[in-house]
N, C-alpha and C positions, 0 to 999 in steps of 0.2 A: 504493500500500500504506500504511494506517496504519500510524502507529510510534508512539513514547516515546522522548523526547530527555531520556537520562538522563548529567549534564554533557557532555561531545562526542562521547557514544557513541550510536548508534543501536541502539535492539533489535530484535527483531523481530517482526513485527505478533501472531502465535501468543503471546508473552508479552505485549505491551502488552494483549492483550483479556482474558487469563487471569485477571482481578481480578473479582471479582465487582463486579456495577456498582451499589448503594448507593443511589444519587441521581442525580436527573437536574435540572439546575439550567439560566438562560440567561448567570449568570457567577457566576465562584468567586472569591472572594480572599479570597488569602493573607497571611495576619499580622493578627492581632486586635489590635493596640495603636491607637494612637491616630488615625492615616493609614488603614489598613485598616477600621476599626469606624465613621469617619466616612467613606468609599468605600460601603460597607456599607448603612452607613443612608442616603446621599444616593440611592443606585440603588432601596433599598426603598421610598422615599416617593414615588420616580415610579415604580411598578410595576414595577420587575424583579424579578424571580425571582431570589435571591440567598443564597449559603449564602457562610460566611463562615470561614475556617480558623485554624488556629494549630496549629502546633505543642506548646505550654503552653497554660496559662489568657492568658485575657482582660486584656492591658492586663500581661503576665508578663515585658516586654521594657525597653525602654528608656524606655517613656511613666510604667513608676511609679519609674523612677530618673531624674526629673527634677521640677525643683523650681518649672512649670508660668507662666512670663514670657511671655506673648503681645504680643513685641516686633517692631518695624516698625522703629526707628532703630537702625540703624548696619547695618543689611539693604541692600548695593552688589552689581553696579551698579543701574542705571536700573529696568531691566525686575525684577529682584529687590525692590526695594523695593515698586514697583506692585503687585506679585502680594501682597507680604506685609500690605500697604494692605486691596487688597480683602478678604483672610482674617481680617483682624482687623474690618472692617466688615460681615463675614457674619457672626461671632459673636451678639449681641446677638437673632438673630431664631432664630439655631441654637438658642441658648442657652433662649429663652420656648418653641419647640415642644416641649425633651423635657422639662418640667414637673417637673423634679429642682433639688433644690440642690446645684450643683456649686461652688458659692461663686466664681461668676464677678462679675469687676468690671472697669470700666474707666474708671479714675482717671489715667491716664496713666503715662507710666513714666521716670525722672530717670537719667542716665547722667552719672556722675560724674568731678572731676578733682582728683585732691592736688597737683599740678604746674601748674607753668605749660604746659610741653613736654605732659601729657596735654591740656590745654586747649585749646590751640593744634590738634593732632590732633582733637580734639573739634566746635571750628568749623567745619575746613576739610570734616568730613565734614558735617556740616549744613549745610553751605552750597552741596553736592550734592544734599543729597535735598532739600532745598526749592526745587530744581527739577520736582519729582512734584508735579505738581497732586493737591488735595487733602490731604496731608499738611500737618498741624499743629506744626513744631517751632520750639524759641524755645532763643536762647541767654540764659542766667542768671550772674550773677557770685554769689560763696559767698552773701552775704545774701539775692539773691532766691532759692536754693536755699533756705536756712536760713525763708524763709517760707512755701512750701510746706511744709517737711518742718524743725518745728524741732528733731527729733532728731539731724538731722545735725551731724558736728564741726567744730570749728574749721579743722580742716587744710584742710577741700573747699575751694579758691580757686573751685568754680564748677561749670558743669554745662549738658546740651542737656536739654530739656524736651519730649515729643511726646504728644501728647494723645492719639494712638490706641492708645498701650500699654495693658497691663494684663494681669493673671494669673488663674490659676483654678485649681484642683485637680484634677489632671490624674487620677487614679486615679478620682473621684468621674464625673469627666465623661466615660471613656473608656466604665467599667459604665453611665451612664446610654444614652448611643450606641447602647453593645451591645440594651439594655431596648429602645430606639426602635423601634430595625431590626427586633429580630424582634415587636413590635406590627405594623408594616407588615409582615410574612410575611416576613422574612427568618429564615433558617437557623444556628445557632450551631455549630460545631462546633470543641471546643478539644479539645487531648491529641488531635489529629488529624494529624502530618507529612504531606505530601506530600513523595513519592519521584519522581515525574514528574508530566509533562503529557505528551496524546497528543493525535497533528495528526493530520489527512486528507494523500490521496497530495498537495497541492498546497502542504503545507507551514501550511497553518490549523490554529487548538488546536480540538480538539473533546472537549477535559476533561481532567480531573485524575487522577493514582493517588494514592490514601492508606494511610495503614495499615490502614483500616479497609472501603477496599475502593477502586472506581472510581468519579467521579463525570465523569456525561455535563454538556458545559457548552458556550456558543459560545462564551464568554470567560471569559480570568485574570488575574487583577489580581494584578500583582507588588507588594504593599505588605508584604514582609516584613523590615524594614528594615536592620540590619547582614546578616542572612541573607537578603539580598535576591540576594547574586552567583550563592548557590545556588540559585535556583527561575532565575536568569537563566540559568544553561547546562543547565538541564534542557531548552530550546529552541534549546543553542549560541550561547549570547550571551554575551558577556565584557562584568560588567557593573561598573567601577572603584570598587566602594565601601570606605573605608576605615573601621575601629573607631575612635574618638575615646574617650576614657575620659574622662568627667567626675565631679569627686568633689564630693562635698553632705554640709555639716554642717546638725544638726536639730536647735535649740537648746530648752532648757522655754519654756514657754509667759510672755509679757510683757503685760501692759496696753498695749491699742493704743497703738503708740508709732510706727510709720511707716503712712501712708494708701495708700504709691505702690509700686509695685517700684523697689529701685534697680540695674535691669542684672543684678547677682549677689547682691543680696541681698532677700528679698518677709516681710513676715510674714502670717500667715492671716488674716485677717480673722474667722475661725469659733474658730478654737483660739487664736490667740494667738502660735504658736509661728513663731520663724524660720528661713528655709533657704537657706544660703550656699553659693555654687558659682562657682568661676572656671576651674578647671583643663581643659584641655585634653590627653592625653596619647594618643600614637599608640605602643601597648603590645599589638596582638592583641585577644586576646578577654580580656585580665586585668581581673577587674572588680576585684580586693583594692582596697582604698585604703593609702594612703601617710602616715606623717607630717609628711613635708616637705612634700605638699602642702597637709596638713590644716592644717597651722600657717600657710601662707601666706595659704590663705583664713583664714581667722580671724581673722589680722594685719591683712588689708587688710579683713575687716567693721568690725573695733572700727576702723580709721583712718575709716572712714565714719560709724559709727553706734557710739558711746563708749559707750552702756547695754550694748552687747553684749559689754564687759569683765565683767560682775560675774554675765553668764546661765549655769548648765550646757550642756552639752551632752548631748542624750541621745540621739544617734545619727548614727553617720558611715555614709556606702554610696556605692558608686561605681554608675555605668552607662554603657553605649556606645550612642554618639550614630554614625548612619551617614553619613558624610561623604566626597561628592563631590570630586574634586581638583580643581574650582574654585569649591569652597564651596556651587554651587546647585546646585536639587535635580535629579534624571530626575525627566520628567513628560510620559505622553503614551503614543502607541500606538506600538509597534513594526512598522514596513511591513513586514519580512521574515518576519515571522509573524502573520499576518490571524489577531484574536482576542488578540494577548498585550499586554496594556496596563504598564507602570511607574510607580511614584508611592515616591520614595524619597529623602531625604534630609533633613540635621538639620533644627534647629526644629520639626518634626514639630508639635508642639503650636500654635506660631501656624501654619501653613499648612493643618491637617487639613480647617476649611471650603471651602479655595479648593480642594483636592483634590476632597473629595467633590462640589464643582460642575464641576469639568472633566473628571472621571471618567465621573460621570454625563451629562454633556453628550456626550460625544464616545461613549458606546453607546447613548445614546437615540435622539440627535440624529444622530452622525456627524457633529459637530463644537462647534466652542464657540466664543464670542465674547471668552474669555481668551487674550489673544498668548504663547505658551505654546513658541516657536519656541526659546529661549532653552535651554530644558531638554530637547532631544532625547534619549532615552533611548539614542542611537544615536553621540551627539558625539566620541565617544571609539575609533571603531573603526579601529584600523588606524593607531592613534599608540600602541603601546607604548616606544617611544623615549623620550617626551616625558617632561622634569621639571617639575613645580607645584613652588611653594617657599611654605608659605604663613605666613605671617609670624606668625601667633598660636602655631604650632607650633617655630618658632624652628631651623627645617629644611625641605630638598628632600626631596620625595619621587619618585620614578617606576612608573611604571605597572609596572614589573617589580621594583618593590619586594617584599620578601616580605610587606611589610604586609598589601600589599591582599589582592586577592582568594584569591589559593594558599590563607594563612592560614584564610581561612573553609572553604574548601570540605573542608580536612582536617580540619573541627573536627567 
């Protein structure tokens, strides 16, 4: 009997069919931000049939509340870093086929130290990932910083230097995606929810419910990123992602004055203008912003980069970043539901290429030459017990925390 797996209820087939059916697609996904619209268009350029969802507009989530660093250092362990290698060495050709200025560069990217103690932290991780063939990174004392980038201040005692970094404008690049895709005959459909997915009697997705009706499909790409837990138990999945609250200050615009990202802080290269973000806060769905935190990023811009004393500010905003409780992403197909694929977790913006290749590799191909073992969308089943403690949060978290997922799903 077909059903609809709507969170761990089952309906029944008489309702699951009862939607008028809309469209008939060969995969659907969910979430138009940055992960989903590059899923989207990598499946549209090798001929799939592809309709592409969102709840909101296009790029309406967490891709235009962030402030677009396509970073590879300080990306642990092993396997993390590689993948984040390859996504930023897919850009460059991503980047020349959708024939938009998305003000992509890669100049490398400077991660800085005011301390001795951050320094010291600073090498030992460098001195890891230059174990990853292929990776370029270099350790600098404050002066060779300071020659690369002589805006920086007196306080930097130093800095790790990786040449595969680099930023882009994530809102420009996400609308150019979306353009891509549906040139290749991909489907856009935003201010669209999905309320289910419905299987065959043997447990396989055989398409989507929306608000605006049902769509037949052999596959669903879970890329809906903090509400990602939610399309995950529409198939009975419990899937551990937690909200991350990141806050970004958006200063007036400066005469080029830094070339490079530094880690938390990038200026535009088109506009002029710069945008600081450090915070990290596990808060639900609050996107408000804070003062204290506002002030802290700001304190630690200007101890980097001293012009950033005398700039306005012309706008603060927060956003949630989805994050795995051990920092890397789901990625890959779910075995217990033939047809339901996952592609979820932060950075989003540097990993959206290597998504869209292992997306598309593993429904075209039925498989992929990316070791991709690391991110089971499955890794987590049947350890609610378990505490992550993860050190940038300055706190244990557990899988029956009310963070995580509860939170979402009642939202």
């Amino acid at each position: 009997m077909d059903a609809m797996v709507r969170g761990a209820e089952t309906v029944s087939e008489s309702e699951a069919t009862s939607a008028r059916v809309i469209a008939e697609t060969q995969v659907a996904v969910v979430g138009a931000g940055t992960v989903g619209t590059s899923i989207a268009y990598s499946l549209a350029r090798r001929g799939v049939d592809t309709i592409l969802l969102d709840r909101g507009t296009i790029c309406g989530e967490t891709s235009a509340a962030t402030f677009g660093i396509i970073w590879v250092q300080t990306k642990t362990p092993a396997p993390y870093t590689r993948l984040s290698l390859l996504s930023s060495d897919l850009y460059p050709e991503v980047v020349r086929a959708l024939d938009d200025d998305v003000e992509y560069a890669r100049p490398g990217g400077l991660r800085l130290a005011t301390s001795e103690q951050e320094m010291e932290e600073a090498v030992r991780l460098a001195e890891r990932q230059r174990l990853v063939p292929g990776l370029t990174i270099e350790t600098l004392d404050g002066d060779g910083v300071r020659r690369l980038e002589p805006a920086v201040g007196p306080q930097v005692v130093g800095g790790i230097y990786c040449h595969q970094d680099g930023h882009i404008n994530p809102i420009l690049y996400v609308h150019a995606l979306a353009r891509a895709a549906m040139r290749s005959g991909a489907r856009v459909m935003p201010f669209t929810p999905v309320s289910g997915i419905t299987r065959d009697a043997q447990g396989a997705v055989t398409g989507a419910v929306t608000s605006a009706g049902a769509i037949r499909a052999k596959a669903v790409v879970n890329a809906a990123g903090v509400f990602a837990p939610v399309v995950a138990a529409m198939v009975g999945m419990r899937l551990p992602i937690i909200p991350c609250r990141g806050q970004v200050v958006i200063t007036e615009p400066l005469p080029p004055t830094l070339t490079r990202p530094l880690s938390i802080i990038r200026q535009s290269p088109k506009s002029g203008i710069f945008l600081c973000g450090e915070t990290g806060d596990l808060v639900g769905l609050d996107r408000s912003t804070t003062p204290g935190a506002i002030h802290s990023v700001a304190r630690r811009a200007v101890r980097l980069v001293p012009a950033l004393a005398r700039v306005q500010v012309l706008r603060i905003f927060a956003g949630l970043r989805p994050w795995p409780p051990d920092g890397v992403p789901f990625l890959g197909a779910v075995p217990s539901v033939p047809g339901f694929y996952v592609a979820v977790g932060h950075s989003g913006i540097t990993l959206a290429p290597a998504y869209g290749k292992v997306l598309s590799d593993l429904i075209v191909d039925g498989r992929t030459d990316v070791p991709i073992g690391p991110y089971d969308p499955g890794r987590f089943e049947g350890k609610g017990d378990v505490v992550f403690t993860r050190g940038r949060f300055r706190r244990s978290v557990s899988l029956t925390d009310d963070a995580w997922p509860a939170a979402i799903l009642s939202a």
